[in-house]
Every structure is written in structure tokens, then in C-alpha cells.
PDB file as gemmi writes it, atoms N, CA and C in Angstrom:
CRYST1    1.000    1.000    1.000  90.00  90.00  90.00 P 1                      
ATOM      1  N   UNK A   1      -3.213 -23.036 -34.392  1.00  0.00           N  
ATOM      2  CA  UNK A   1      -2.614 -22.366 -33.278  1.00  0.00           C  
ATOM      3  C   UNK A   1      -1.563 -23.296 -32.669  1.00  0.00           C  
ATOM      4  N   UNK A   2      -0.491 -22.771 -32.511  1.00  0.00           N  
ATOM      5  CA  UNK A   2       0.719 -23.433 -31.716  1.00  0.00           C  
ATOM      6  C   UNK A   2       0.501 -23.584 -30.403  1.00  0.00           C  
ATOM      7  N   UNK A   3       0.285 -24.588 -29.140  1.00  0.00           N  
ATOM      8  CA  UNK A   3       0.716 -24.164 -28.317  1.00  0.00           C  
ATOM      9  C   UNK A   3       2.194 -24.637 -27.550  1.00  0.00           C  
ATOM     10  N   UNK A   4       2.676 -23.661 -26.561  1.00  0.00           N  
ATOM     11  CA  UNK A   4       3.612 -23.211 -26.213  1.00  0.00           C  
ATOM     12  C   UNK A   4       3.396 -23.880 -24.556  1.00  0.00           C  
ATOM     13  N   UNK A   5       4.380 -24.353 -23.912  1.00  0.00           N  
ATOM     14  CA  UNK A   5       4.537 -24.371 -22.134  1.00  0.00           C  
ATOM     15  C   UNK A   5       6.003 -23.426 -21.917  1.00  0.00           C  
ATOM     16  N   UNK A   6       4.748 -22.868 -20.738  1.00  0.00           N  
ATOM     17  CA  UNK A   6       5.746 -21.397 -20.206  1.00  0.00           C  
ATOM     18  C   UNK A   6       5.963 -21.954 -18.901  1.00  0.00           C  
ATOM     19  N   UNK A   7       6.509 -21.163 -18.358  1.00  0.00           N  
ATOM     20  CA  UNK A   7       6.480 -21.840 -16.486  1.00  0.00           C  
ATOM     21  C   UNK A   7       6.629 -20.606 -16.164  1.00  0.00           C  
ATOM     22  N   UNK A   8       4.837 -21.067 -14.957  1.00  0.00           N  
ATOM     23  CA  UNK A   8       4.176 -19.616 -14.082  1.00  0.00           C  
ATOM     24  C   UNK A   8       4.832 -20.207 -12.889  1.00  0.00           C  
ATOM     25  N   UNK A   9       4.509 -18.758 -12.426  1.00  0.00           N  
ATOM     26  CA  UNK A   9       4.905 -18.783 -10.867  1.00  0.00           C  
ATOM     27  C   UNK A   9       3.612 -19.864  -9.970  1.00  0.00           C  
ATOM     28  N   UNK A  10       4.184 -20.304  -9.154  1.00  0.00           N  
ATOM     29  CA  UNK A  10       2.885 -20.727  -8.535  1.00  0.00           C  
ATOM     30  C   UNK A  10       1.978 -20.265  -8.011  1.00  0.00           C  
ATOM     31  N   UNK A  11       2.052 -19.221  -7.176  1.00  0.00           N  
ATOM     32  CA  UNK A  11       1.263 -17.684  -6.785  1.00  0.00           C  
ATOM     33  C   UNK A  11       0.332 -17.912  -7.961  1.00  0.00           C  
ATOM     34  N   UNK A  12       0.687 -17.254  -8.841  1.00  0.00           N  
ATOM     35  CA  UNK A  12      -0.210 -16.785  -9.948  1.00  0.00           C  
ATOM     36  C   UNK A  12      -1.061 -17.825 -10.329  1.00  0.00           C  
ATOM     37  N   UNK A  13      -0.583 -18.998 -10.730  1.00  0.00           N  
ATOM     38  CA  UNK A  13      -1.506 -20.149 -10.654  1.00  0.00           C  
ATOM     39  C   UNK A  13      -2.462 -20.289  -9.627  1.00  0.00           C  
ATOM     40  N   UNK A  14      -2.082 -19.839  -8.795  1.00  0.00           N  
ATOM     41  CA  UNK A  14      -3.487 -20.600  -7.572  1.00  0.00           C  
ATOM     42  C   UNK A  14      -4.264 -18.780  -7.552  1.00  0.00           C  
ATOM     43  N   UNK A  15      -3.662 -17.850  -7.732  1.00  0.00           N  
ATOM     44  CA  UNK A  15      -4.538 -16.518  -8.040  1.00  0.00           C  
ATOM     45  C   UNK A  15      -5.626 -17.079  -9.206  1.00  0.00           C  
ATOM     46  N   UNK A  16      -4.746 -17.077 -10.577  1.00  0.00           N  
ATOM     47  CA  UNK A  16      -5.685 -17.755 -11.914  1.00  0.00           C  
ATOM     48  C   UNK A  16      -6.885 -18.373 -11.365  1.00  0.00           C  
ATOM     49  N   UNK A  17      -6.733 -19.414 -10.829  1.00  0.00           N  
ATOM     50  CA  UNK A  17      -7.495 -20.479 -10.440  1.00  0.00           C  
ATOM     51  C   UNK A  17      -8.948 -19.932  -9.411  1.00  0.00           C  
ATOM     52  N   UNK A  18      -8.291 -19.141  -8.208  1.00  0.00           N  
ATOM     53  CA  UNK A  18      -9.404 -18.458  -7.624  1.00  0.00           C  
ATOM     54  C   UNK A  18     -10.396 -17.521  -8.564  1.00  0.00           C  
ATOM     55  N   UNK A  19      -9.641 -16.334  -9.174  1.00  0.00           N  
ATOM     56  CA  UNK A  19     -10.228 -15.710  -9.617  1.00  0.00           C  
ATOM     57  C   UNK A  19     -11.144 -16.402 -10.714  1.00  0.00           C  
ATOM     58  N   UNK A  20     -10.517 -16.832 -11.661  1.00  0.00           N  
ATOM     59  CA  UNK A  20     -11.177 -18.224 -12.762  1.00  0.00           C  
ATOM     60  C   UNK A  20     -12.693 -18.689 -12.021  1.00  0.00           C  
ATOM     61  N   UNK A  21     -12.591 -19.657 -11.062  1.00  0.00           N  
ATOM     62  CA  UNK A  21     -13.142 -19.863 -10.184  1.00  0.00           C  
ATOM     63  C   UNK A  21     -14.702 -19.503 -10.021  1.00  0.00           C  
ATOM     64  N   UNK A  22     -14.452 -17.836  -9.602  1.00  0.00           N  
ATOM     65  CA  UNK A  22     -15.147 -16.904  -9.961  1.00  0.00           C  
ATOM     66  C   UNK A  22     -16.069 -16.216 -11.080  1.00  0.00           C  
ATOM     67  N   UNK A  23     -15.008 -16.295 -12.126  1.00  0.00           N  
ATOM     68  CA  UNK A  23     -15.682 -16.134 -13.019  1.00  0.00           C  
ATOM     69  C   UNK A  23     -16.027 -17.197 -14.271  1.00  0.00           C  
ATOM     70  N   UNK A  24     -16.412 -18.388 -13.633  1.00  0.00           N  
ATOM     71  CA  UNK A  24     -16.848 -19.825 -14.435  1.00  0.00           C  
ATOM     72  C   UNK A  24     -15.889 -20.145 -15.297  1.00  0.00           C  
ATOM     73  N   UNK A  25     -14.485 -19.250 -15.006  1.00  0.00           N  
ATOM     74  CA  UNK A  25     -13.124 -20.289 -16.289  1.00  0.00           C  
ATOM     75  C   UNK A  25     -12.370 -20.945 -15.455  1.00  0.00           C  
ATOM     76  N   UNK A  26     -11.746 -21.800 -16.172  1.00  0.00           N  
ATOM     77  CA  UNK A  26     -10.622 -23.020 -15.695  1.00  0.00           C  
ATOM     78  C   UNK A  26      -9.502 -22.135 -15.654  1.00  0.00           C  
ATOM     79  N   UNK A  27      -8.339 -22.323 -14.800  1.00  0.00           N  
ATOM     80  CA  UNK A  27      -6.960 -21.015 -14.820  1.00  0.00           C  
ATOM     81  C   UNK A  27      -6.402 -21.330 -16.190  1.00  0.00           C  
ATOM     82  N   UNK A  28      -6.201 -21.886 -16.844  1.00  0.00           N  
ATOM     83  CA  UNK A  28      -5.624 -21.597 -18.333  1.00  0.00           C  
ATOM     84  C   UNK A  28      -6.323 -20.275 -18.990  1.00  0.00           C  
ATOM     85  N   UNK A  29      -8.108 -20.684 -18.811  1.00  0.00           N  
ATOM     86  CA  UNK A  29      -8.947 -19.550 -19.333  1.00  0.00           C  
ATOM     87  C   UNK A  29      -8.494 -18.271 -19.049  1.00  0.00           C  
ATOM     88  N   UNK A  30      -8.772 -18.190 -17.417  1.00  0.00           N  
ATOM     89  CA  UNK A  30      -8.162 -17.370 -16.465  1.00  0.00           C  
ATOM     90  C   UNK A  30      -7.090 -16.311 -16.960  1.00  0.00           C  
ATOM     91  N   UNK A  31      -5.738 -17.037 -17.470  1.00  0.00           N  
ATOM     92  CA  UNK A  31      -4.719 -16.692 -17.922  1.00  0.00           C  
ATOM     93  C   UNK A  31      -4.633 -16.164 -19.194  1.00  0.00           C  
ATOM     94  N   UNK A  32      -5.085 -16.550 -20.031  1.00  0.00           N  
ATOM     95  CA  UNK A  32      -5.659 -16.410 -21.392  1.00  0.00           C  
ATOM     96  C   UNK A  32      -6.579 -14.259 -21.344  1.00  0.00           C  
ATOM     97  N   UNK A  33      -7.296 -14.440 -20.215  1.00  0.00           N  
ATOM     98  CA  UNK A  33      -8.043 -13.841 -20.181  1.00  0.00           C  
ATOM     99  C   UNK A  33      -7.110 -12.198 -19.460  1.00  0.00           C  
ATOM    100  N   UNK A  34      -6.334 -12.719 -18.565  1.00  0.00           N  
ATOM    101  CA  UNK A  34      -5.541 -11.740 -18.093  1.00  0.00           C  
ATOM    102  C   UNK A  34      -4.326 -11.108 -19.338  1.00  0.00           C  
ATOM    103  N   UNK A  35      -4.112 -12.179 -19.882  1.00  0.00           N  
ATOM    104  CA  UNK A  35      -3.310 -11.371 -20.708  1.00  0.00           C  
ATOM    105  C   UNK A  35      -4.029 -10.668 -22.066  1.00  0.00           C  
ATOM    106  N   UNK A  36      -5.209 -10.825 -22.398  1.00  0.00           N  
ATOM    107  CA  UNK A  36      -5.720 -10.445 -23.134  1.00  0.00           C  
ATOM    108  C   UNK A  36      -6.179  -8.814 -22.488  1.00  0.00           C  
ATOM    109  N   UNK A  37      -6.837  -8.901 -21.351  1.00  0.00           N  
ATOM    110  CA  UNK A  37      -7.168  -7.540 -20.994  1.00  0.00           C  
ATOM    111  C   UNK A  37      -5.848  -6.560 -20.996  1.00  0.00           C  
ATOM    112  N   UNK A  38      -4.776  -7.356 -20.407  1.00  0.00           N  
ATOM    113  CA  UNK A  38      -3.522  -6.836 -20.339  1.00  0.00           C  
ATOM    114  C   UNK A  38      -2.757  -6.100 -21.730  1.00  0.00           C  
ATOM    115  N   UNK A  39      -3.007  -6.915 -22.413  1.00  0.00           N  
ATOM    116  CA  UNK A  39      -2.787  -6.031 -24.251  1.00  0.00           C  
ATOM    117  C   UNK A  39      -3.699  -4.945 -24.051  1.00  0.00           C  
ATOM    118  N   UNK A  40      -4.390  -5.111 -24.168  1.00  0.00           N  
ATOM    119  CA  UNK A  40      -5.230  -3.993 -24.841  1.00  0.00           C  
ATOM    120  C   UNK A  40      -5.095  -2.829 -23.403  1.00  0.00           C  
ATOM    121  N   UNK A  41      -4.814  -3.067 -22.006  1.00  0.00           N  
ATOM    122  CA  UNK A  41      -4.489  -1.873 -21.417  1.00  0.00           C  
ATOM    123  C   UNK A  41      -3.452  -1.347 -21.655  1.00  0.00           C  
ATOM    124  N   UNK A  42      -2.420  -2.535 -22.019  1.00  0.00           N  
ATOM    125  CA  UNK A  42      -1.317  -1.676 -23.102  1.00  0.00           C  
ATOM    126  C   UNK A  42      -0.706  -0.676 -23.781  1.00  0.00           C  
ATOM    127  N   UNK A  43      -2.068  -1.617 -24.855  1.00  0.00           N  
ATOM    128  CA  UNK A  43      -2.414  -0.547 -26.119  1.00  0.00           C  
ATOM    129  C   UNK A  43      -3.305   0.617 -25.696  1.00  0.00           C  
ATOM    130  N   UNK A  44      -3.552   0.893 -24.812  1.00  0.00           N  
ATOM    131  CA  UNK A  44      -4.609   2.034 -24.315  1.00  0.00           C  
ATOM    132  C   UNK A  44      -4.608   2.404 -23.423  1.00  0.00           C  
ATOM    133  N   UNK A  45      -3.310   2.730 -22.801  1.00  0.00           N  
ATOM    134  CA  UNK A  45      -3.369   2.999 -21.349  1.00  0.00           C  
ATOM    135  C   UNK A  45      -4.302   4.031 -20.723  1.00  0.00           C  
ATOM    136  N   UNK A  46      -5.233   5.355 -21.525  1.00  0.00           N  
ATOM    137  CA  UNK A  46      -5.812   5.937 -21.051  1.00  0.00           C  
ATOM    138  C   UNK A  46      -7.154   5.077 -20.396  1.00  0.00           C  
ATOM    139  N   UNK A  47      -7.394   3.369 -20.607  1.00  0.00           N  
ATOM    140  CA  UNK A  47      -8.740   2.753 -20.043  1.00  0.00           C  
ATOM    141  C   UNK A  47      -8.345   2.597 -19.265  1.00  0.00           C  
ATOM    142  N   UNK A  48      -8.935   2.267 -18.183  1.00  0.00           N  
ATOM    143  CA  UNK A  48      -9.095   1.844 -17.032  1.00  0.00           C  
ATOM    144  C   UNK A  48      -9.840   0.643 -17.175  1.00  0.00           C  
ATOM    145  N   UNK A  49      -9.697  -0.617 -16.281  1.00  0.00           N  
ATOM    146  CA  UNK A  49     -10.196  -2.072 -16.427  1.00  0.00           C  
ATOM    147  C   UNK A  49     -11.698  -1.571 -16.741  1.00  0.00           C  
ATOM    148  N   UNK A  50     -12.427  -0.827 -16.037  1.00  0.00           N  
ATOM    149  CA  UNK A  50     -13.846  -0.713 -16.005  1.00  0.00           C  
ATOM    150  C   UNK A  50     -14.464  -0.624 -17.266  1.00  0.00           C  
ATOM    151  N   UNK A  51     -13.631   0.642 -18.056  1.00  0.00           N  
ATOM    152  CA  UNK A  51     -13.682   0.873 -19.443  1.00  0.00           C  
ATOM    153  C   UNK A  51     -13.356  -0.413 -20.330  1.00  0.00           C  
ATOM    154  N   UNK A  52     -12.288  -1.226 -20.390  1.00  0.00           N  
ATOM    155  CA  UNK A  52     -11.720  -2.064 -20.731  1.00  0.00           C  
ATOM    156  C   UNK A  52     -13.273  -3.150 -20.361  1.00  0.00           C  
ATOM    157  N   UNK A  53     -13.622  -3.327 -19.756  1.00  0.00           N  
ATOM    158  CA  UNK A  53     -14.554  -4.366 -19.535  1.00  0.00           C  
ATOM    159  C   UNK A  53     -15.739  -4.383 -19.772  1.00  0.00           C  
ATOM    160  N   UNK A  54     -15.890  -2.380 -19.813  1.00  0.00           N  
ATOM    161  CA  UNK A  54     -17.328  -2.190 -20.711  1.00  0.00           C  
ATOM    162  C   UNK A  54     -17.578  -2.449 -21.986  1.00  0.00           C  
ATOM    163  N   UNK A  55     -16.285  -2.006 -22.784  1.00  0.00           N  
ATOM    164  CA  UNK A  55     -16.259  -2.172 -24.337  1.00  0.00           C  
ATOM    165  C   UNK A  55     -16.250  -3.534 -24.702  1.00  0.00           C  
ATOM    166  N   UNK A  56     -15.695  -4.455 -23.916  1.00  0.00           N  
ATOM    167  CA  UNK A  56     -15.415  -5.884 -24.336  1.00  0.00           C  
ATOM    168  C   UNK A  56     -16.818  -6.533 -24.375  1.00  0.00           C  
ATOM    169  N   UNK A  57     -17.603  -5.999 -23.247  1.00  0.00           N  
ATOM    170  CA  UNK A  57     -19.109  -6.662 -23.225  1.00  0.00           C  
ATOM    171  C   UNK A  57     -20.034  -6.052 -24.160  1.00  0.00           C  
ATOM    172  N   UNK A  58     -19.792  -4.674 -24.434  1.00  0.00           N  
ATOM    173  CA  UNK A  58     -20.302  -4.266 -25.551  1.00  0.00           C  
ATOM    174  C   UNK A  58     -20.304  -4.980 -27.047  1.00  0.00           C  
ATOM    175  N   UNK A  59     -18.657  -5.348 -26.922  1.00  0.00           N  
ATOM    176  CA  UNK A  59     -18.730  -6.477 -28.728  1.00  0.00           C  
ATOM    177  C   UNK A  59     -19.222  -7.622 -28.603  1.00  0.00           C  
ATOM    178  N   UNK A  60     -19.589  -8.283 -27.320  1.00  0.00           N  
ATOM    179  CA  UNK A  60     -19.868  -9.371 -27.166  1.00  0.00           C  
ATOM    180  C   UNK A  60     -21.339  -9.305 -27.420  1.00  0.00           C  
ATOM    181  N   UNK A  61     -22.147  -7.971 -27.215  1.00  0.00           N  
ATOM    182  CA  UNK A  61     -23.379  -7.925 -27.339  1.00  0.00           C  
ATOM    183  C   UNK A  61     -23.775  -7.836 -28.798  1.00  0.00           C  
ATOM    184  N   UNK A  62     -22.968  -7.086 -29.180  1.00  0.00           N  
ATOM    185  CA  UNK A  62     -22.909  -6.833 -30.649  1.00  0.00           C  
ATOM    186  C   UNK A  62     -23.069  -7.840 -31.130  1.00  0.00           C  
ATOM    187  N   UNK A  63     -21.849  -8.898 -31.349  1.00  0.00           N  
ATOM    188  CA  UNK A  63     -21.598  -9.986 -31.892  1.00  0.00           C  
ATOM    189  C   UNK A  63     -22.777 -11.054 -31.656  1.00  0.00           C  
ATOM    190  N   UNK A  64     -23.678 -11.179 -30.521  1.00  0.00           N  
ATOM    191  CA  UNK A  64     -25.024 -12.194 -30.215  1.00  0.00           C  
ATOM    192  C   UNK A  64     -25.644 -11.141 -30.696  1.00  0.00           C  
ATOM    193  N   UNK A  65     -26.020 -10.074 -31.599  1.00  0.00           N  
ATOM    194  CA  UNK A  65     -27.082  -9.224 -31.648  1.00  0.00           C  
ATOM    195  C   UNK A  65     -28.209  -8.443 -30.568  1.00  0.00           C  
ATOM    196  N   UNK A  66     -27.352  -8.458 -29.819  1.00  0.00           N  
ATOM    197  CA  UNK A  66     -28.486  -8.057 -28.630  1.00  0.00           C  
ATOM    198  C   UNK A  66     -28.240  -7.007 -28.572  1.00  0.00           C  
ATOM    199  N   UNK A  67     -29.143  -5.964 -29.873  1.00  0.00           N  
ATOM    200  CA  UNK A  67     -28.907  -4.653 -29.540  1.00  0.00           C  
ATOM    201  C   UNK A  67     -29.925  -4.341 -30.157  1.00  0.00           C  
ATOM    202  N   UNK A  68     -30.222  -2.827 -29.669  1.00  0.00           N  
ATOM    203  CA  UNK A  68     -31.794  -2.698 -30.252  1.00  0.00           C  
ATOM    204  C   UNK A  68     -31.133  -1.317 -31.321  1.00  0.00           C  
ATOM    205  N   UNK A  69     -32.033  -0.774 -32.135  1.00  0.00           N  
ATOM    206  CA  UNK A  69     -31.682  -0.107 -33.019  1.00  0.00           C  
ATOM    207  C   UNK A  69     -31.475   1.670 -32.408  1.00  0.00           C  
ATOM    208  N   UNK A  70     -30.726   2.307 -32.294  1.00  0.00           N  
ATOM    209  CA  UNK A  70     -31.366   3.662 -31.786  1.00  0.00           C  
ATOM    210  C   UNK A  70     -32.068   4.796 -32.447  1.00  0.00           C  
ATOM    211  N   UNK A  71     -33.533   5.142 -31.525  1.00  0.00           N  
ATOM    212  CA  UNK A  71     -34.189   6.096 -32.804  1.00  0.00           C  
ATOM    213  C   UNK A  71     -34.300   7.354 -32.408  1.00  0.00           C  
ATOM    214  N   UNK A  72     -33.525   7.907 -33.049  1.00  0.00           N  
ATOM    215  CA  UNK A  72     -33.421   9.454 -33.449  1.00  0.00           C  
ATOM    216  C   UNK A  72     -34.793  10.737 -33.026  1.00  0.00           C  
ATOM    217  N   UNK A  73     -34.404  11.716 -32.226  1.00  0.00           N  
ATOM    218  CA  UNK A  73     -36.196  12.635 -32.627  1.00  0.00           C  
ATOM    219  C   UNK A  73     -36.809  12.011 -31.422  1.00  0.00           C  
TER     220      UNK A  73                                                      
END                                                                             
């Protein structure tokens, strides 16, 4: 992976940072993380963050196996 220096606004940096903060990432994470949700609302404008944040925790469950099997009947 390449990385790249962009130049943020400072606003947004100290937003990153709070919100980050919050949710146990460092603002790089933070940032990383906003633009990632940001693609994919993008690509999907019919989600809404909520949706967008259900499905993401859904693969994450997937991916640790924490899913139980569903039974039919």
C-alpha cells in the first residue's frame, strides 16, 4: 500500500479526533473510516448510515463466525 499526505482542513481533524475518540480509533482511523462509509453511501445511495452500519457489522460477524445456523419449520 502506498501512502499518500493530503492536507485536511483543521476542523475536520479535531472533528476526526473527537468522534475517533469515541469510537476507540486514532483520527487517521477515524478518517479512514469516514471515507470508507462514504464510498459505499456512494455506491448506494438508497442506505442510509443506519443500514450502512448494520450490514458492515453483519460481515464483521460473519467473518469472526458468530453466527448461528438458521432452522427452517
Amino acid at each position: 500500500m502506498t501512502l499518500t499526505t493530503l492536507e485536511i482542513d483543521n476542523e475536520v481533524l479535531v472533528q476526526a479526533h473527537i468522534y475517533g475518540e469515541a469510537q476507540n480509533r486514532n483520527t487517521e482511523q477515524q478518517i479512514q473510516y469516514w471515507i470508507h462509509i462514504g464510498k459505499i453511501a456512494q455506491d448506494n445511495p438508497d442506505l442510509n448510515f443506519s443500514d450502512i452500519s448494520d450490514i458492515l457489522n453483519s460481515i464483521a460477524q460473519v467473518k469472526a463466525g458468530a453466527t448461528t445456523p438458521y432452522k427452517f419449520g
